[in-house]
C-alpha positions in Angstrom: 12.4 -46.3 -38.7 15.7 -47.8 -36.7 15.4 -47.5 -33.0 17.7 -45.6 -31.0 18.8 -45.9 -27.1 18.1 -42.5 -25.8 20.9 -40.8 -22.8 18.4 -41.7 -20.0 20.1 -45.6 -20.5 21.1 -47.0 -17.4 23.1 -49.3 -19.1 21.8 -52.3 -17.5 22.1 -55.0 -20.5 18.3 -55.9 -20.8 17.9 -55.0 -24.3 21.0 -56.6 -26.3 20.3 -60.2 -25.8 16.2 -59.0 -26.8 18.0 -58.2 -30.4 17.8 -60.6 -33.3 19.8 -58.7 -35.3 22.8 -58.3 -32.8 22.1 -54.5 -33.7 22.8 -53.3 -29.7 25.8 -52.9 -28.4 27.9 -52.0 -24.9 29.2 -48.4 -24.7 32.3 -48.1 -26.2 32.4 -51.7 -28.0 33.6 -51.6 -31.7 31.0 -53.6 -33.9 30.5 -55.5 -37.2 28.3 -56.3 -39.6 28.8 -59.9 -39.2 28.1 -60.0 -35.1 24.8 -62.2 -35.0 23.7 -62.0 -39.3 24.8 -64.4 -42.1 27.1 -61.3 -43.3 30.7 -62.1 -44.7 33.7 -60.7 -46.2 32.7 -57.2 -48.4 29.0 -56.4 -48.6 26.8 -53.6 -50.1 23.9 -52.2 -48.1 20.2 -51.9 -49.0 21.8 -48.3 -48.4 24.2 -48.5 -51.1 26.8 -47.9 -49.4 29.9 -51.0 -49.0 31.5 -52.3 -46.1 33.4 -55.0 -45.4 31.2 -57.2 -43.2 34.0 -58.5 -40.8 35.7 -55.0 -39.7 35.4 -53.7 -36.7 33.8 -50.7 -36.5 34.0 -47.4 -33.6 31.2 -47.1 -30.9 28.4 -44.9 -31.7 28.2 -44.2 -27.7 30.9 -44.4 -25.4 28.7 -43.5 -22.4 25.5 -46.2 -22.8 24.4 -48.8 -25.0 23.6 -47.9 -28.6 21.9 -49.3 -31.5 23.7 -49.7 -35.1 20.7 -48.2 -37.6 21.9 -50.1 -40.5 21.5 -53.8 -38.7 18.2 -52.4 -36.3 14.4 -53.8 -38.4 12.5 -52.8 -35.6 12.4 -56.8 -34.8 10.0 -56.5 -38.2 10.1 -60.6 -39.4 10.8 -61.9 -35.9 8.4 -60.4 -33.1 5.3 -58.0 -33.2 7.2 -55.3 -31.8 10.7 -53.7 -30.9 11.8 -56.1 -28.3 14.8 -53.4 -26.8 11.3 -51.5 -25.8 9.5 -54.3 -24.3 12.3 -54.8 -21.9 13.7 -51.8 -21.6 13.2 -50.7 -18.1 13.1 -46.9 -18.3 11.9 -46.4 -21.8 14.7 -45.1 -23.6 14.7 -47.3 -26.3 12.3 -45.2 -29.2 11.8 -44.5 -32.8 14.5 -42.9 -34.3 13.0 -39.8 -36.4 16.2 -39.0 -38.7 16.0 -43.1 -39.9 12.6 -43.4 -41.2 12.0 -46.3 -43.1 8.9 -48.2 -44.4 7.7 -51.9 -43.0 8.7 -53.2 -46.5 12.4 -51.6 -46.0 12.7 -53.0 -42.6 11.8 -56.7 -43.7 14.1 -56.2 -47.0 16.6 -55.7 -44.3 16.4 -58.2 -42.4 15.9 -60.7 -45.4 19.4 -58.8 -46.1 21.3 -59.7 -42.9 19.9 -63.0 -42.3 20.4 -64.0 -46.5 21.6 -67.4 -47.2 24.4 -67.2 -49.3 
């Protein structure tokens, strides 16, 4: 499952630069597919659903940093665990329950943002 930043964020910056996805962004900051993956031009999810890779898209949180599901693997491919958690200084980075996903989902994932085209 995708991780989520919880409401108890302080929103002091330690997690989004721990992301090698460039799946975490600053409240209220529009984001894109592209930000940090080999992404380009109009794309089609392992969800299915299309975007176009290089559109900005609104803030899930305006009040704390929040975590884009469809770009977070859990760090699965790169480090052992979640590395928001590790550094996350009041534990409000966790499992998000309503964005289960399998380890072989979460490294088909990553293989898709990080694709050489």
């Amino acid at each position: 499952m995708a991780i989520i930043i919880t409401d108890e964020c302080i929103n002091c910056g330690a997690c989004e630069p721990e992301c090698p996805n460039n799946a975490i962004y600053e409240a209220a900051e529009d984001w894109r597919f592209a930000d940090g993956t080999n992404l380009n031009v109009q794309i089609i999810l392992p969800s299915g659903k299309t975007a176009d890779a290089n559109a900005n898209n609104e803030p899930v949180s305006d009040e704390y940093y929040f975590i884009v599901s469809d770009k977070c693997t859990e760090c699965k491919g790169f480090h052992d665990e979640p590395q928001c958690a590790a550094v996350c200084p009041v534990d409000c980075c966790i499992p998000d329950e309503d964005c289960e996903e399998t380890e072989a989902t979460l490294l088909s994932k990553k293989d898709f943002l990080h694709r050489e085209d």
